[in-house]
C-alpha positions in Angstrom: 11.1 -20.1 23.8 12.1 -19.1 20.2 14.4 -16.1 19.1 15.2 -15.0 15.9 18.2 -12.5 15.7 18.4 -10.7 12.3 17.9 -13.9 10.4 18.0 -14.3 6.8 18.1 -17.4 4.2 19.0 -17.2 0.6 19.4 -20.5 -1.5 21.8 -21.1 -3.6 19.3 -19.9 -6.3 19.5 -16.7 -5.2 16.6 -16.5 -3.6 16.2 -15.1 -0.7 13.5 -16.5 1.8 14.1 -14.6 4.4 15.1 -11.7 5.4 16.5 -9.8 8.5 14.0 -11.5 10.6 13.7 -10.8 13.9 11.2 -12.2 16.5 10.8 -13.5 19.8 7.8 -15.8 21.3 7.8 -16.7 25.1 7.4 -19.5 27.0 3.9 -20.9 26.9 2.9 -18.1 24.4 0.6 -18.9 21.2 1.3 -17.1 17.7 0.2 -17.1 14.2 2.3 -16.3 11.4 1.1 -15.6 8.3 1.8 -14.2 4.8 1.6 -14.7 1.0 2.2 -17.9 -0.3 6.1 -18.0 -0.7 6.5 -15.3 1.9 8.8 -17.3 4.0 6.6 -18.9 6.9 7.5 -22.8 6.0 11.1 -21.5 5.5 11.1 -20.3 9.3 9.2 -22.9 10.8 11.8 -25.4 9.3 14.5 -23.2 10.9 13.0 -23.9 14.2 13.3 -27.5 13.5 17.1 -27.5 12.3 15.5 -28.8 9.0 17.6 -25.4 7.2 19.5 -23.1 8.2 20.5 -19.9 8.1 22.6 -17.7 5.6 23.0 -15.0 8.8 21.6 -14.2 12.0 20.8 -17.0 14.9 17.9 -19.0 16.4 17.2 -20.3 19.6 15.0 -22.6 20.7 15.0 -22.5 24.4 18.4 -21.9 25.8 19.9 -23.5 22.8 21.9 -22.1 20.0 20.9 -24.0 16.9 23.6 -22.2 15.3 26.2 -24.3 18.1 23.7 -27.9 17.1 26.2 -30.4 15.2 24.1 -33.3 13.5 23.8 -35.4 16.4 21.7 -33.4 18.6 19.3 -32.1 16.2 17.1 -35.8 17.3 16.7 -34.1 20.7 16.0 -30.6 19.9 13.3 -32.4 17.9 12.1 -34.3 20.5 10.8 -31.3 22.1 9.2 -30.1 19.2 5.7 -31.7 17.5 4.6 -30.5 14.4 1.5 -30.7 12.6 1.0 -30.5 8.6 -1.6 -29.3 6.3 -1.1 -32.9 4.6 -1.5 -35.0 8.2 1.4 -37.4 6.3 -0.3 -40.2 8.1 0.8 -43.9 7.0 -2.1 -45.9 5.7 -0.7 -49.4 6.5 -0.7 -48.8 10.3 -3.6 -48.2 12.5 -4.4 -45.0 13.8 -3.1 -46.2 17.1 0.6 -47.3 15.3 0.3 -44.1 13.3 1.0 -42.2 17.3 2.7 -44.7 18.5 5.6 -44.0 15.9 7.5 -41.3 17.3 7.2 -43.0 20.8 8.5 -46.4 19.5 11.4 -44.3 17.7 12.1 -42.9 21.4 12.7 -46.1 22.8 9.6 -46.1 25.1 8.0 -49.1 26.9 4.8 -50.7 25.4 2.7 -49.7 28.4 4.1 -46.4 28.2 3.1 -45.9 24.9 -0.5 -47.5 25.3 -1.0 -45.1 27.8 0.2 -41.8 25.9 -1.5 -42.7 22.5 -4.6 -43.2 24.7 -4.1 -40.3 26.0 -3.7 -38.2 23.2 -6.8 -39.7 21.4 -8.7 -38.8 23.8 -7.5 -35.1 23.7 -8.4 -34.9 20.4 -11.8 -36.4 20.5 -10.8 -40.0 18.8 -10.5 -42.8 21.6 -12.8 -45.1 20.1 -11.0 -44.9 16.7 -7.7 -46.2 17.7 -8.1 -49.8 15.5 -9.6 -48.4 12.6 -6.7 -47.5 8.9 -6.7 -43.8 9.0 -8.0 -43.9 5.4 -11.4 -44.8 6.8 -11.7 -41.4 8.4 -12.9 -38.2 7.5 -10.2 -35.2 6.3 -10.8 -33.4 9.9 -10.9 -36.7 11.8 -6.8 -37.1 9.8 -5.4 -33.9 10.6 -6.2 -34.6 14.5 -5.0 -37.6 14.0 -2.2 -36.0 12.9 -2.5 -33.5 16.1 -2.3 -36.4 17.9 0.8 -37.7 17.3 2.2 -34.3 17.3 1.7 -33.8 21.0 1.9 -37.8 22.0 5.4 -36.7 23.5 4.3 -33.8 25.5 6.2 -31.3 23.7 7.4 -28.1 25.1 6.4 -26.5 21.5 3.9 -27.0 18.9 4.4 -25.9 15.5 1.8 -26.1 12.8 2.4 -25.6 8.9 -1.2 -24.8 7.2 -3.4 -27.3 9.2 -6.7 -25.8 8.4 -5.5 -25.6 4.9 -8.0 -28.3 3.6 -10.4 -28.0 5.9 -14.2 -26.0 6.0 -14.3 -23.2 8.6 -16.3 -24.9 10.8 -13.6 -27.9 11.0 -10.8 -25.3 10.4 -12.2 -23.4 14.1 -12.3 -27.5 16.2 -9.0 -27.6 14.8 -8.3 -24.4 16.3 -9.9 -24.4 20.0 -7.4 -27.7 20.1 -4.5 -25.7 19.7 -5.7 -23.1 22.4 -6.1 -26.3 24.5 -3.2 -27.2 24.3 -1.6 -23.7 24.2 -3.2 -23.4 28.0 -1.8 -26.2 29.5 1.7 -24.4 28.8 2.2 -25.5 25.4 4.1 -22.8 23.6 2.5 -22.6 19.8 3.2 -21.3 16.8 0.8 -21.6 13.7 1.7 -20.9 9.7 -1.5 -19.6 8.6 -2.9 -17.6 5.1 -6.4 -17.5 6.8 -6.4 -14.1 8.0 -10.0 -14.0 8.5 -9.6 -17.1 11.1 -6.7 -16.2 13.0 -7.5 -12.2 13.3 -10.6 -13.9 15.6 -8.2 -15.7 17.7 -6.9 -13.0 19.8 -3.3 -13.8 19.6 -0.4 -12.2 18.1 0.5 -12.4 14.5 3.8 -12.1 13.0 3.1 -11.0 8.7 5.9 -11.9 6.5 6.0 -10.3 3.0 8.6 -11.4 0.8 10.7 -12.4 3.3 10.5 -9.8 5.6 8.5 -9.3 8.7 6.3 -6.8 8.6 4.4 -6.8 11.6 3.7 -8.9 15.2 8.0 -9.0 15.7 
């Protein structure tokens, strides 16, 4: 589902992100990658997204060569990709119901359609009868799935998550966890940016450890 083939990124600072990285996650798989803060994790997962690119080396996201992706496909390689942040970027003007429907309305779908997959999604994540109410009003946990929601509202083929557990307790951080492995076993392929090593080393899954750009261990 992902490959990465002796990537690196160095900005025109001269820094250099990343570093002859090389990986590859399967279909339906679920991973953790973690590291030191500035190791290179968001740098990657934004890789995956088209959101950088790289100095060298080549990704692929399914059968797709992002390297080959002009401009105007990079809104359907997205498509197939939700992502979750530590920060939930949630709009506070718009119900939590609108805050889903967002990237459904940007697709172009119907209005049932959309009722139906919001509803959907709420109820995977525990908030169906919360669908009127500003997300504001809600807890920090009760945001970020939220926020889980409207990641997977489109049924994506992967799931990629940047620190969500980040502000979270541990028990909160370990819902927001068991969601993910939800997910990840109805065929979900998932890969989660993580520094809580003491979570995710009770998870069972694989773990890719970047240090200073490099990988240093899970590739």
């Amino acid at each position: 589902m992902i490959r990465f083939d002796n990537v690196s990124k160095r900005f025109d600072t001269g820094q250099e992100a990343l570093s002859n990285v090389s990986f590859s996650l399967n279909q339906g798989e679920m991973a953790f990658l973690t590291g030191h803060s500035g190791a290179g994790k968001s740098t990657l997962l934004k890789m995956i997204m088209l959101m950088e690119r790289p100095s060298q080396g080549t990704v692929f996201v399914g059968n797709d060569n992002l390297a080959r992706m002009g401009g105007g496909e990079i809104p359907y390689l997205r498509r197939k990709i939700g992502v979750v942040f530590q920060n939930h970027q949630l709009l506070f003007d718009r119900s939590v119901f609108d805050n889903i429907a967002l990237p459904l309305e940007i697709s172009g779908y119907s209005q049932d359609d959309i009722g139906r997959r919001v509803r959907a999604a709420l109820d995977k994540v525990g908030l169906l009868q919360k669908e009127k109410l500003n997300p504001v009003t809600l807890s920090t946990g009760e945001q970020q799935r939220v926020g889980i929601a409207r990641a997977i509202v489109n049924k994506p083929e992967l799931l990629l998550a940047d620190e969500p557990t980040g502000n979270l307790d541990p028990q909160l951080s370990e819902e927001i966890m068991r969601l993910f492995m939800e997910f990840n076993r109805h065929g979900t392929t998932v890969l989660i940016a993580s520094h809580d090593v003491n979570l995710i080393s009770r998870m069972n899954n694989r773990i890719l450890t970047l240090q200073r750009g490099r990988l240093i261990a899970g590739g």
